[in-house]
C-alpha positions in Angstrom: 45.9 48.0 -8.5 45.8 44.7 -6.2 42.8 43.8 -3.8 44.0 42.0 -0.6 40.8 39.9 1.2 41.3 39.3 4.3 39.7 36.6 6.8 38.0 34.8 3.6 38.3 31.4 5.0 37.1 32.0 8.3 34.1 33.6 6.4 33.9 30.7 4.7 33.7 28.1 7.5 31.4 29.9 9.2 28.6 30.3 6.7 29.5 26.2 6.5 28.5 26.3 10.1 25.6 27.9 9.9 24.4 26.1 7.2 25.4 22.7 8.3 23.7 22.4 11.6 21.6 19.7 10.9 23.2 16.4 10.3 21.6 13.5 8.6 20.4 11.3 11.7 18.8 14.6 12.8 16.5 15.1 10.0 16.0 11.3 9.6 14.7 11.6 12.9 12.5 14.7 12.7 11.0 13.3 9.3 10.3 10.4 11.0 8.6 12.0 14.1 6.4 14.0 12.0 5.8 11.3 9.7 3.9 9.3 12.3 1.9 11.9 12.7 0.8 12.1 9.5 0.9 8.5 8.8 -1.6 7.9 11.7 -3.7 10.9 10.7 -4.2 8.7 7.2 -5.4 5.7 8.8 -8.0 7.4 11.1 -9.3 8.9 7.8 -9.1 5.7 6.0 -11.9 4.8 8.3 -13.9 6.0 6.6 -14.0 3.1 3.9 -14.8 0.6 6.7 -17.8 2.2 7.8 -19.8 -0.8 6.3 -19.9 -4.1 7.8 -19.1 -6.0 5.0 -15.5 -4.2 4.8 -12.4 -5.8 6.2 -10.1 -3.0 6.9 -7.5 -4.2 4.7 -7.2 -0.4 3.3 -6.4 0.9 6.9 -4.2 -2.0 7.8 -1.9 -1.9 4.2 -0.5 1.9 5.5 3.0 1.7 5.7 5.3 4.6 6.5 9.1 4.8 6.0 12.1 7.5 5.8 14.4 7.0 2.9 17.6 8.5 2.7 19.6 8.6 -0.8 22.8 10.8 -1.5 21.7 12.9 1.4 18.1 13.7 1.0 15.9 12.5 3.5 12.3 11.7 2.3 9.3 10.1 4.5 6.7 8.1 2.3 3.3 6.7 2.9 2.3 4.1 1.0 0.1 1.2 0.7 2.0 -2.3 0.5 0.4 -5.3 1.5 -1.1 -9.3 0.6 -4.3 -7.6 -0.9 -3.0 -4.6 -3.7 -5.0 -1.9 -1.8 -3.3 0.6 -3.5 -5.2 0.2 -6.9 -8.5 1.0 -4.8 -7.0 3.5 -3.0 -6.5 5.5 -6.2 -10.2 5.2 -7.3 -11.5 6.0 -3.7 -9.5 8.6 -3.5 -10.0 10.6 -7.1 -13.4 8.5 -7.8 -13.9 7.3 -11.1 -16.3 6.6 -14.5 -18.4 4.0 -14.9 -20.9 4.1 -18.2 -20.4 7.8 -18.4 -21.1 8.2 -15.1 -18.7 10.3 -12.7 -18.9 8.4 -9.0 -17.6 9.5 -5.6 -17.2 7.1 -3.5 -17.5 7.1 -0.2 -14.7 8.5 1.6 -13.9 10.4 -1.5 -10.7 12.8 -0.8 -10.0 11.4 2.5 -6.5 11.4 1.8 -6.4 15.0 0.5 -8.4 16.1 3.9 -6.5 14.1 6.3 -2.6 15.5 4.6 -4.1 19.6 5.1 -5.0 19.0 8.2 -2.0 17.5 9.2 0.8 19.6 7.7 0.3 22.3 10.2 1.3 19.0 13.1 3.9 17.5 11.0 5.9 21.0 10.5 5.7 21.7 14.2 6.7 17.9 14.8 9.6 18.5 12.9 10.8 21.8 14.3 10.3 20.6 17.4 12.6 17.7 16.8 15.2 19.8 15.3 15.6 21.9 18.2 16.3 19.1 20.5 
């Protein structure tokens, strides 16, 4: 008993199309749309940590944001890079730490957490807004 398929490669290339309807420049562009957003959502919360006069800011001003692309995966990243090494605070703001026992919250304690939920809702509808385009 033989089994003849027919139209298998036309099948074929056109679940390929649908799949495939992004290309690489397109996402890279969408990530990076959205990823402003968010980037700039982060500073804005980072504020917070400058409230005092004392404070220079460097926290706020060490917010980078970039889109990397490796073997076909696009990725956006925030990060702190910068002459000062904020990123070692940023941790402790962030998560707070122990002193003598002690648990302490810092000021501004979660910004980060806060300002990424209230910003994912943005970035998605960045993003598939982009994509449509």
């Amino acid at each position: 008993m033989a089994v003849k398929v027919t139209g298998f490669d036309r099948m074929m290339s056109e679940i390929q199309s649908r799949m495939n309807r992004v290309t690489g420049a397109q996402s890279e562009r969408a990530i990076n749309s959205g990823g402003q957003i968010v980037h700039k959502n982060i500073e804005s919360a980072l504020s917070v940590y400058s409230g005092q006069p004392s404070t220079s800011g460097a926290s706020r001003d060490e917010t980078s944001f970039t889109v990397d692309t490796r073997r076909g995966n696009v990725q956006g990243h925030v990060y702190w890079q910068g002459p000062r090494d904020r990123y070692r605070l940023i941790h402790l703001n962030e998560h707070g730490y122990n002193r003598n026992g002690r648990k302490h919250r810092p000021r501004g304690f979660g910004a980060i957490a806060r300002a990424l939920s209230r910003s994912e809702a943005v970035y998605f509808r960045a993003v598939r807004k982009e994509l449509s385009r």
